[in-house]
mmCIF file of the N, C-alpha and C atoms, coordinates in Angstrom:
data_MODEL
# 
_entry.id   MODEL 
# 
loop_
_atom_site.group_PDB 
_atom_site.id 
_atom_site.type_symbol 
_atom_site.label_atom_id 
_atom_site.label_alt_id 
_atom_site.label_comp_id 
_atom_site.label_asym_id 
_atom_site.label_entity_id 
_atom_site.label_seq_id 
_atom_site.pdbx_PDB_ins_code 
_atom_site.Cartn_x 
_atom_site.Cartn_y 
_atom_site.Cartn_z 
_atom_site.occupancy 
_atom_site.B_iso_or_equiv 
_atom_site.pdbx_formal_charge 
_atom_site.auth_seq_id 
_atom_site.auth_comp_id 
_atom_site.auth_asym_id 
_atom_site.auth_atom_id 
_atom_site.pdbx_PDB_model_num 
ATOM 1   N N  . UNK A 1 1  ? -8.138 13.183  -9.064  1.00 0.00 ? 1  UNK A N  1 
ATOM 2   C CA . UNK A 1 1  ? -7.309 13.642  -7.961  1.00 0.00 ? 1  UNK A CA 1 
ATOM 3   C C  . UNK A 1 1  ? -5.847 13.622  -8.387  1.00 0.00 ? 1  UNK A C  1 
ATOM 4   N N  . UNK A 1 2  ? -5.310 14.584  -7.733  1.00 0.00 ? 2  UNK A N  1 
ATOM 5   C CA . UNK A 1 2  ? -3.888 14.589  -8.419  1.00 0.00 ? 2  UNK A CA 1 
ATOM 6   C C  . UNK A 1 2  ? -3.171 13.713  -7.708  1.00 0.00 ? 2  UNK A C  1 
ATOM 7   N N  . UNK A 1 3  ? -1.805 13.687  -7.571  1.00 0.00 ? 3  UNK A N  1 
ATOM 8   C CA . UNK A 1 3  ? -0.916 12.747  -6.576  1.00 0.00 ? 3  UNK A CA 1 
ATOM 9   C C  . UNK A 1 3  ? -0.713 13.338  -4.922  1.00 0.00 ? 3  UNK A C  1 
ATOM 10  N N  . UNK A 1 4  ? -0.673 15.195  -5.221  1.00 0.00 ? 4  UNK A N  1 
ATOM 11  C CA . UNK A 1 4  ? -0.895 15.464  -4.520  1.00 0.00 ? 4  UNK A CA 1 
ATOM 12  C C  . UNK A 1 4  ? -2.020 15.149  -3.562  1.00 0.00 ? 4  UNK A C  1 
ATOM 13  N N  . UNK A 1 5  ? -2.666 15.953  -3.989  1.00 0.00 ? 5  UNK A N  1 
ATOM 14  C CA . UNK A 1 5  ? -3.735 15.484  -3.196  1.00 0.00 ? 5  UNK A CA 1 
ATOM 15  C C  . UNK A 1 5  ? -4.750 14.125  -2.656  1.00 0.00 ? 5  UNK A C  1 
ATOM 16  N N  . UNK A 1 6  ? -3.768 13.262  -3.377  1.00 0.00 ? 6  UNK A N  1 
ATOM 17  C CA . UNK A 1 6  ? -4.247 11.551  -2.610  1.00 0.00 ? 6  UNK A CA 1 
ATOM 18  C C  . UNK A 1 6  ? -3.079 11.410  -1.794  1.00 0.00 ? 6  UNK A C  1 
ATOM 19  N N  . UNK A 1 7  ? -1.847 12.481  -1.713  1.00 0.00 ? 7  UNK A N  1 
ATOM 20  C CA . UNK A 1 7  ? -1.061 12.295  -0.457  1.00 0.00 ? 7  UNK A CA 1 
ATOM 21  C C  . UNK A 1 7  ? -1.451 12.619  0.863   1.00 0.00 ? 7  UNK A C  1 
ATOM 22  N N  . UNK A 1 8  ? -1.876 13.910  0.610   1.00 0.00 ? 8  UNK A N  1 
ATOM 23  C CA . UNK A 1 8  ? -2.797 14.362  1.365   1.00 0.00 ? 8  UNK A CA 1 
ATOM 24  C C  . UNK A 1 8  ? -3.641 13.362  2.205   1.00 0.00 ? 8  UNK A C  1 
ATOM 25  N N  . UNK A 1 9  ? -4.647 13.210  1.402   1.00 0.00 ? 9  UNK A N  1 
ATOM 26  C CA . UNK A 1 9  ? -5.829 12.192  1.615   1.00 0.00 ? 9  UNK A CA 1 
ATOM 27  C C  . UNK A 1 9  ? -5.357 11.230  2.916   1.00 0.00 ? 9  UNK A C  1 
ATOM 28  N N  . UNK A 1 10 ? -4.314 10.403  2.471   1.00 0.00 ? 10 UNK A N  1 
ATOM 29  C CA . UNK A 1 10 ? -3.744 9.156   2.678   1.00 0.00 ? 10 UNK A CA 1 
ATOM 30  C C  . UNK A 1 10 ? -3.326 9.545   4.115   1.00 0.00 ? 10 UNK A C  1 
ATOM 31  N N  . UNK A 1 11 ? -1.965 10.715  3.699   1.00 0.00 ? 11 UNK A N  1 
ATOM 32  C CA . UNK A 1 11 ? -1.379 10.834  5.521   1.00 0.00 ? 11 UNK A CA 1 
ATOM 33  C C  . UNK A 1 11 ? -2.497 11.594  6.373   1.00 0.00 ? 11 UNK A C  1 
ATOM 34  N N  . UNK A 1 12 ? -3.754 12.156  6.002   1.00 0.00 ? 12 UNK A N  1 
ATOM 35  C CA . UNK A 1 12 ? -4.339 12.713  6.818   1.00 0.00 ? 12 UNK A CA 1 
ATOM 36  C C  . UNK A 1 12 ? -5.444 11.154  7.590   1.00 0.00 ? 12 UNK A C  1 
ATOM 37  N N  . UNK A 1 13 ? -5.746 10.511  6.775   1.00 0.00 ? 13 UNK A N  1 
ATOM 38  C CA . UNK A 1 13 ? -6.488 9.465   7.208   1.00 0.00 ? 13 UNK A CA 1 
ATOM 39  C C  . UNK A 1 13 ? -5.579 8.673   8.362   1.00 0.00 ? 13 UNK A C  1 
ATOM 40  N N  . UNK A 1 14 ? -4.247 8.537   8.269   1.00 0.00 ? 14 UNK A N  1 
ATOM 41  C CA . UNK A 1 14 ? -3.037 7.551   8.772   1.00 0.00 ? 14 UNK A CA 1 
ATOM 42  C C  . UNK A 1 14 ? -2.726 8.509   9.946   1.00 0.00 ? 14 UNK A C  1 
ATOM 43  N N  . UNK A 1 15 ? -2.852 9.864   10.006  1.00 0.00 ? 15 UNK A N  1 
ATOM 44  C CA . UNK A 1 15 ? -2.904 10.451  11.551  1.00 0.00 ? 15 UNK A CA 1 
ATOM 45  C C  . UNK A 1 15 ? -4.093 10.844  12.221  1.00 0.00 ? 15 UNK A C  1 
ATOM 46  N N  . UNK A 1 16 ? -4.748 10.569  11.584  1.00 0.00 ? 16 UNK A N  1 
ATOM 47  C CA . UNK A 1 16 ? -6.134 10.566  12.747  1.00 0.00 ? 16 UNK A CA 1 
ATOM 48  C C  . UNK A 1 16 ? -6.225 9.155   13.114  1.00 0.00 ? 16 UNK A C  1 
ATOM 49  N N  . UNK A 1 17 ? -6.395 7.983   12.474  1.00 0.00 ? 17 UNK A N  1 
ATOM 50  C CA . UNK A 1 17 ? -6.303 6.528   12.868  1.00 0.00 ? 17 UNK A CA 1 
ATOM 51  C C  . UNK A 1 17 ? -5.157 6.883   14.075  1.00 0.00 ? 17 UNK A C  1 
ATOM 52  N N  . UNK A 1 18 ? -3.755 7.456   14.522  1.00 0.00 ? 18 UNK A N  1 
ATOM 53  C CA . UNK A 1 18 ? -3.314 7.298   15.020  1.00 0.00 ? 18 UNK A CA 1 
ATOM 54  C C  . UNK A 1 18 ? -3.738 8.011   16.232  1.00 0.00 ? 18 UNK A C  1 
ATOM 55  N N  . UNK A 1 19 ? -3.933 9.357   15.974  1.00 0.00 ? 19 UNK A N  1 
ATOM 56  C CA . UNK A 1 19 ? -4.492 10.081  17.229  1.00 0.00 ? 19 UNK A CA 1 
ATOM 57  C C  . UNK A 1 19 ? -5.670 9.201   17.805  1.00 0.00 ? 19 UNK A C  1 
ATOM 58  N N  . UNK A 1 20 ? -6.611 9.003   17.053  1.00 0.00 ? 20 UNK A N  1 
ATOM 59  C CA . UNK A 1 20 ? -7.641 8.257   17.704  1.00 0.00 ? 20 UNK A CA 1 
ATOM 60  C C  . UNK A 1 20 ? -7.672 6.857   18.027  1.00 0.00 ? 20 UNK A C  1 
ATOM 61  N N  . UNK A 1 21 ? -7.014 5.926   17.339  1.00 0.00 ? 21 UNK A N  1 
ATOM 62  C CA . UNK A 1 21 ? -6.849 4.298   18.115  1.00 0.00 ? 21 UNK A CA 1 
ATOM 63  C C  . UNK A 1 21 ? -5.359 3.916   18.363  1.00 0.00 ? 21 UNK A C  1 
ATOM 64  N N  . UNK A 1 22 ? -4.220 4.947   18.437  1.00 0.00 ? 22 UNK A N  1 
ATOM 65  C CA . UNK A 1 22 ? -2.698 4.049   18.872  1.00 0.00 ? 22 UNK A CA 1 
ATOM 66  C C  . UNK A 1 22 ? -2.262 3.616   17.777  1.00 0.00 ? 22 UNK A C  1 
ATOM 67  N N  . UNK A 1 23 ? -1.018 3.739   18.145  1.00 0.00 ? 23 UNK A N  1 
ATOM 68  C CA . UNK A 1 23 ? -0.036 3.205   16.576  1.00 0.00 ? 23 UNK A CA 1 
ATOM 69  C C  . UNK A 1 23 ? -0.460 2.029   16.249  1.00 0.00 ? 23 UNK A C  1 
ATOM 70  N N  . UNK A 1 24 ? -1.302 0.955   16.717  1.00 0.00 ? 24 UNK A N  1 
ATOM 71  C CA . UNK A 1 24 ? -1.165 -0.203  16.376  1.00 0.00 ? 24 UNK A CA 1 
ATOM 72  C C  . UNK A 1 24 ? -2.186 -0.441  15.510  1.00 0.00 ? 24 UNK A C  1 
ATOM 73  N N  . UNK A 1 25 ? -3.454 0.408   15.473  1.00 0.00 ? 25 UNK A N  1 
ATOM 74  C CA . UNK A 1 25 ? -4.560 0.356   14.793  1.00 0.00 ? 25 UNK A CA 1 
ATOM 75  C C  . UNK A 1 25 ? -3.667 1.253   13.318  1.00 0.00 ? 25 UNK A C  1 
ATOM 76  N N  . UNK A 1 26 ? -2.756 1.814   13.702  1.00 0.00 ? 26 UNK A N  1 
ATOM 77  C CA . UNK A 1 26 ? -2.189 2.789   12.806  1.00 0.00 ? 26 UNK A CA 1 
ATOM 78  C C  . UNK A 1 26 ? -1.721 1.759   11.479  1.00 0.00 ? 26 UNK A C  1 
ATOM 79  N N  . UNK A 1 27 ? -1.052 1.158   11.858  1.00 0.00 ? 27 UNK A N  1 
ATOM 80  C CA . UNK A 1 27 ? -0.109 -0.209  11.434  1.00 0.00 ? 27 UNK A CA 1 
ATOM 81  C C  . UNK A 1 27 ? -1.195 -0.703  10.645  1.00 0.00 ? 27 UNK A C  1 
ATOM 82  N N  . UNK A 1 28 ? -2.265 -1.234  11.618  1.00 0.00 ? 28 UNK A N  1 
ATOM 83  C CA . UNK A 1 28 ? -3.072 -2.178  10.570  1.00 0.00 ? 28 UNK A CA 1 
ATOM 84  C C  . UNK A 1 28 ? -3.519 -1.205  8.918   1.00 0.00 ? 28 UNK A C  1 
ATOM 85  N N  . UNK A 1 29 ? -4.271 0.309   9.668   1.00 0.00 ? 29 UNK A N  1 
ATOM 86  C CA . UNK A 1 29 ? -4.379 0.865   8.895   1.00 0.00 ? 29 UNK A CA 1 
ATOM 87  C C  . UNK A 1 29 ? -3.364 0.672   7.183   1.00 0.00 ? 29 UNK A C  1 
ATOM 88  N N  . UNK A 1 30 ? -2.097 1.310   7.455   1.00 0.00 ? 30 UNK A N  1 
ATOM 89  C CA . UNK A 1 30 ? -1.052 1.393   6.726   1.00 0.00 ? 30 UNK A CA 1 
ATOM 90  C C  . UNK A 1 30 ? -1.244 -0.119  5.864   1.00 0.00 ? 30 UNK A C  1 
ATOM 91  N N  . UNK A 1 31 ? -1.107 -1.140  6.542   1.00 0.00 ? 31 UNK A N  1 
ATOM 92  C CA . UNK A 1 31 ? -0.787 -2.410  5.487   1.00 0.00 ? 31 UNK A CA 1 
ATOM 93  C C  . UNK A 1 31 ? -2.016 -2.648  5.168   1.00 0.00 ? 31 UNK A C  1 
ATOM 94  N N  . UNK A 1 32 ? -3.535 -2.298  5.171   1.00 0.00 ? 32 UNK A N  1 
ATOM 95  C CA . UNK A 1 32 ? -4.556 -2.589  4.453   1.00 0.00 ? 32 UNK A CA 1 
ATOM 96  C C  . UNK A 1 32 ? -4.504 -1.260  3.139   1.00 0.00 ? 32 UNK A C  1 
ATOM 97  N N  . UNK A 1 33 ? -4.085 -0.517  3.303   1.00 0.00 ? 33 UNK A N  1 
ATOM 98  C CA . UNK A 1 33 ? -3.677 0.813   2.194   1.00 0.00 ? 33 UNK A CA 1 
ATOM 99  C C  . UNK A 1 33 ? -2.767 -0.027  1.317   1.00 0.00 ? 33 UNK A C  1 
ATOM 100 N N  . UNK A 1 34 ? -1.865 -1.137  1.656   1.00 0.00 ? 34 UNK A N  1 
ATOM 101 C CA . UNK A 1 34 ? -0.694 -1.475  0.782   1.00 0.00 ? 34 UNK A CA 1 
ATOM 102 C C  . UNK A 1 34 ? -1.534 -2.224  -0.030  1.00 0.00 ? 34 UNK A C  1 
ATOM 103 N N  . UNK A 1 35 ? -1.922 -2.970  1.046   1.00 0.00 ? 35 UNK A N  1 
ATOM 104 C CA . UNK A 1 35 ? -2.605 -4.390  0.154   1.00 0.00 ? 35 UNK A CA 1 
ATOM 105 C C  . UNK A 1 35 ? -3.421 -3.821  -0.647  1.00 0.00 ? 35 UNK A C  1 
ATOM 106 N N  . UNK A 1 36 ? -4.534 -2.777  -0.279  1.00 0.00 ? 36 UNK A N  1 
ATOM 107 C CA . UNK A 1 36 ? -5.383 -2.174  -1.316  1.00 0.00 ? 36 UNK A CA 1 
ATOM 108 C C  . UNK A 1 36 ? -5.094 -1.757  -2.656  1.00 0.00 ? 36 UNK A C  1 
ATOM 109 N N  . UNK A 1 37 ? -3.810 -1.162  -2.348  1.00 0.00 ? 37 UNK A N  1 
ATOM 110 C CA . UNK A 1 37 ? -2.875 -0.223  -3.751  1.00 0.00 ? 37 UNK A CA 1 
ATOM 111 C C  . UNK A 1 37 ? -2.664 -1.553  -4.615  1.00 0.00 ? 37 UNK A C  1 
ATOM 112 N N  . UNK A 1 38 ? -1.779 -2.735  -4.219  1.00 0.00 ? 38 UNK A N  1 
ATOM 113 C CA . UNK A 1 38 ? -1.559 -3.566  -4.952  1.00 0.00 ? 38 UNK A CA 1 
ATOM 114 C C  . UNK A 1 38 ? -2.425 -4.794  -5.218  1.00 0.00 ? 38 UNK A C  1 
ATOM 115 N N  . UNK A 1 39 ? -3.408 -4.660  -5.100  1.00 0.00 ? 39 UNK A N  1 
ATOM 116 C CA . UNK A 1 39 ? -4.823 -5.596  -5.672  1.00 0.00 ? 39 UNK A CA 1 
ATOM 117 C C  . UNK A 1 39 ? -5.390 -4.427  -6.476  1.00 0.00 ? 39 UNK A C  1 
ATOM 118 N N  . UNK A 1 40 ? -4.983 -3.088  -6.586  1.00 0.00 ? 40 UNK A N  1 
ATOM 119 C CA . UNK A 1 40 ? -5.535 -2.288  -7.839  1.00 0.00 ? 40 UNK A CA 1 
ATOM 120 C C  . UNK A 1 40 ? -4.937 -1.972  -8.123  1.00 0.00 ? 40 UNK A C  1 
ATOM 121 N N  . UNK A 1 41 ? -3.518 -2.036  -8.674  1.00 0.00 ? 41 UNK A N  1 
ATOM 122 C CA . UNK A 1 41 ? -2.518 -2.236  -9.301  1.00 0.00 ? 41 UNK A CA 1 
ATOM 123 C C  . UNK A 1 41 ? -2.624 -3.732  -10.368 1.00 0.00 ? 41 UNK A C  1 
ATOM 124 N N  . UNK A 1 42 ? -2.624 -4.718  -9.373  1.00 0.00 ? 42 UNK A N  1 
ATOM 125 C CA . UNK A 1 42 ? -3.115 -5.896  -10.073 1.00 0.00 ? 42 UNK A CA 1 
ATOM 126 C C  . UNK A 1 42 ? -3.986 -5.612  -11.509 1.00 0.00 ? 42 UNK A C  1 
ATOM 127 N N  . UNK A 1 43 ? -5.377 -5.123  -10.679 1.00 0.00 ? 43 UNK A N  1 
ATOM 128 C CA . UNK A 1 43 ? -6.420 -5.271  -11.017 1.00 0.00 ? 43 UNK A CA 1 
ATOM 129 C C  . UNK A 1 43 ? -6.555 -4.517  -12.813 1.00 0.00 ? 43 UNK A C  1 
ATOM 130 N N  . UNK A 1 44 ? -5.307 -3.405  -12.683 1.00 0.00 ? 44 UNK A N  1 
ATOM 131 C CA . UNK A 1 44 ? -5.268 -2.458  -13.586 1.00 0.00 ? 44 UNK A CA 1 
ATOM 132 C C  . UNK A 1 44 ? -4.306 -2.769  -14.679 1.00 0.00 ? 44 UNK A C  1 
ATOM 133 N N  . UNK A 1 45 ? -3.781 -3.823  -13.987 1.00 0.00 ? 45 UNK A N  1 
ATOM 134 C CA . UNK A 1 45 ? -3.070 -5.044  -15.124 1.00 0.00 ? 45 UNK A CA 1 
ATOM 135 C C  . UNK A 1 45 ? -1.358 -4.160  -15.212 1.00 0.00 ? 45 UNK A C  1 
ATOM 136 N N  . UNK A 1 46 ? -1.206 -3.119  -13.803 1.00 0.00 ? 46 UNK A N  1 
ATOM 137 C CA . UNK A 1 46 ? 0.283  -2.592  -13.973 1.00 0.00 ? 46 UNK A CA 1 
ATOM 138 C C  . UNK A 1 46 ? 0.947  -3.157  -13.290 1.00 0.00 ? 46 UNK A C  1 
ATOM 139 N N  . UNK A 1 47 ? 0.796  -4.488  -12.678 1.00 0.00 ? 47 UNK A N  1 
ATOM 140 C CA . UNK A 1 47 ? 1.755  -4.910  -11.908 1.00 0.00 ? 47 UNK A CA 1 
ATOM 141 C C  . UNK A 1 47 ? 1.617  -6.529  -11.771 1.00 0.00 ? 47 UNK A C  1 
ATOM 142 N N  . UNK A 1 48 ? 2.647  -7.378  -11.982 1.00 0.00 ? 48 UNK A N  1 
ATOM 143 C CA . UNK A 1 48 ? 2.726  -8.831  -12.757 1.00 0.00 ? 48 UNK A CA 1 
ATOM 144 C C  . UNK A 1 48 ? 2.448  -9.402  -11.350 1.00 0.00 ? 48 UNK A C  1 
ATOM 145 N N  . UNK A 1 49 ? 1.644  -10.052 -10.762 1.00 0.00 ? 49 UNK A N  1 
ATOM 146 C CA . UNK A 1 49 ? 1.861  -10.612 -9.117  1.00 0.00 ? 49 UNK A CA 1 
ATOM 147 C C  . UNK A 1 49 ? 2.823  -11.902 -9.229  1.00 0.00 ? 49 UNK A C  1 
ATOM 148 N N  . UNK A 1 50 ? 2.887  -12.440 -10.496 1.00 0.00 ? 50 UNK A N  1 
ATOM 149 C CA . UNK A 1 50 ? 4.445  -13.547 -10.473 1.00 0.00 ? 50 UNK A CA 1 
ATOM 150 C C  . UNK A 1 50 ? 5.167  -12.773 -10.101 1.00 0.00 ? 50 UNK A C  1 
ATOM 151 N N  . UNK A 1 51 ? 6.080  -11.975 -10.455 1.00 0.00 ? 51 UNK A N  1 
ATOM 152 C CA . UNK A 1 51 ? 6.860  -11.019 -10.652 1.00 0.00 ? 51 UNK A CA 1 
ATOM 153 C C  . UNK A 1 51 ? 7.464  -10.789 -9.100  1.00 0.00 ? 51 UNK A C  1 
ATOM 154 N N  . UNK A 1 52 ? 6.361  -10.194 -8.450  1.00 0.00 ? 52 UNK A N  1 
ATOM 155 C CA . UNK A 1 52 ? 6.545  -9.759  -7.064  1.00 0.00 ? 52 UNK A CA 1 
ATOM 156 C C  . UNK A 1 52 ? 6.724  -11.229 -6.361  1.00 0.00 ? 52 UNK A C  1 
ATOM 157 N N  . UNK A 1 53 ? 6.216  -12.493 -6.288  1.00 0.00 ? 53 UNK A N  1 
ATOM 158 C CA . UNK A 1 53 ? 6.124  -13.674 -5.858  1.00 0.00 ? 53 UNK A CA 1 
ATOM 159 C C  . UNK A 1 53 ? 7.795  -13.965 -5.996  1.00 0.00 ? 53 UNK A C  1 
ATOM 160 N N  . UNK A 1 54 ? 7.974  -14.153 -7.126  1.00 0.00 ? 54 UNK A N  1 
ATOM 161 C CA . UNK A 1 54 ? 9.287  -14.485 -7.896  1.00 0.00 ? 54 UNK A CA 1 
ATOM 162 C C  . UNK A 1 54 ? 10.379 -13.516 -6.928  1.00 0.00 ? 54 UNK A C  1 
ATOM 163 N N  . UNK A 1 55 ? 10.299 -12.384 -6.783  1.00 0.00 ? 55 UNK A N  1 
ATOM 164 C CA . UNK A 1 55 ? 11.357 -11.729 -6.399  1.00 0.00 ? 55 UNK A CA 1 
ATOM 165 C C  . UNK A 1 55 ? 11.754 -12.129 -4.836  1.00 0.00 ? 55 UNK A C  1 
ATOM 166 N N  . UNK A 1 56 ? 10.278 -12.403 -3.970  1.00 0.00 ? 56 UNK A N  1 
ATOM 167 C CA . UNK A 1 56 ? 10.135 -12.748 -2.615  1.00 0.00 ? 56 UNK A CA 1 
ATOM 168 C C  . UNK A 1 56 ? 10.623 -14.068 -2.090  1.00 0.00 ? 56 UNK A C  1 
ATOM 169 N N  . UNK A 1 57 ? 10.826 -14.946 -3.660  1.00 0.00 ? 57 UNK A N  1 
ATOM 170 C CA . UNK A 1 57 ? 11.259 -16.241 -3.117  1.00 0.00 ? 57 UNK A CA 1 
ATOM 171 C C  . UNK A 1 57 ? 12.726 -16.101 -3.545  1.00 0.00 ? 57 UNK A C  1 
ATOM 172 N N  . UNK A 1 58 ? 13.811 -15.179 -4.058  1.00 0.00 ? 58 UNK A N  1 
ATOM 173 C CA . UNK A 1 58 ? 14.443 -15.065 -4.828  1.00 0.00 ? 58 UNK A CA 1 
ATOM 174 C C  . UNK A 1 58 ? 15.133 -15.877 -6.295  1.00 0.00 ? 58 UNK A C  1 
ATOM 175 N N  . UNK A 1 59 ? 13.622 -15.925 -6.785  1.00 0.00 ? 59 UNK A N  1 
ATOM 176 C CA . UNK A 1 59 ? 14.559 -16.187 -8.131  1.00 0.00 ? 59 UNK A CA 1 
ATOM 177 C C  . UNK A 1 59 ? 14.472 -15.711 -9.250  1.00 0.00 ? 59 UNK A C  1 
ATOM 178 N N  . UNK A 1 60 ? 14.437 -14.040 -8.968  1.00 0.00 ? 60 UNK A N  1 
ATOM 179 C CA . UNK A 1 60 ? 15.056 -13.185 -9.914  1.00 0.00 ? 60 UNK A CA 1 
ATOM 180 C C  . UNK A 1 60 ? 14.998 -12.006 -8.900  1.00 0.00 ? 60 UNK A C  1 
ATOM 181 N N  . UNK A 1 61 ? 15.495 -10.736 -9.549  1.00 0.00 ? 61 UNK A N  1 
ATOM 182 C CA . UNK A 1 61 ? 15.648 -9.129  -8.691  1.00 0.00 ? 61 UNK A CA 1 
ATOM 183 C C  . UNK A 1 61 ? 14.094 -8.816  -9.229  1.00 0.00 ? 61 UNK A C  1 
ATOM 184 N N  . UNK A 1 62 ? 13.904 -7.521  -8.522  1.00 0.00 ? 62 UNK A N  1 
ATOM 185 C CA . UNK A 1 62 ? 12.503 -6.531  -8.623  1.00 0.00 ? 62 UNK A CA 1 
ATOM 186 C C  . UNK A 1 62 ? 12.843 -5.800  -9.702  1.00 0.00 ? 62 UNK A C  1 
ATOM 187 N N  . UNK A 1 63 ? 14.258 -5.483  -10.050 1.00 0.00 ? 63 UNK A N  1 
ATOM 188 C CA . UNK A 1 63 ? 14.601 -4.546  -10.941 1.00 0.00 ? 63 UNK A CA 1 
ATOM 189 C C  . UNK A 1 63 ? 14.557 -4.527  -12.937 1.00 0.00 ? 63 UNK A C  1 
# 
């Protein structure tokens, strides 16, 4: 799938969740997509989870 078309994918799934259960089911939707991306991100070894920890407690930048 290209990027496109997992944009696609993504906002079409994130407005029907909304049409059909309310922004709030919307919400949950959205932050289980985050968490998903970055446990396979993890998983794919492109993203350090110290790193992100470290930045949240500040003791270093994201950059």
């Amino acid at each position: 799938m290209t990027p496109t078309t997992t944009g696609i994918a993504i906002a079409a799934t994130l407005v029907l969740t909304w049409i059909a259960f309310g922004f709030g089911f919307f919400v949950l939707v959205a932050l289980a997509m985050v968490v998903g991306a970055l446990i396979g991100r993890i998983i794919e070894g492109k993203l350090d989870p110290t790193s992100i920890l470290d930045a949240l407690r500040g003791k270093r930048s994201s950059s």
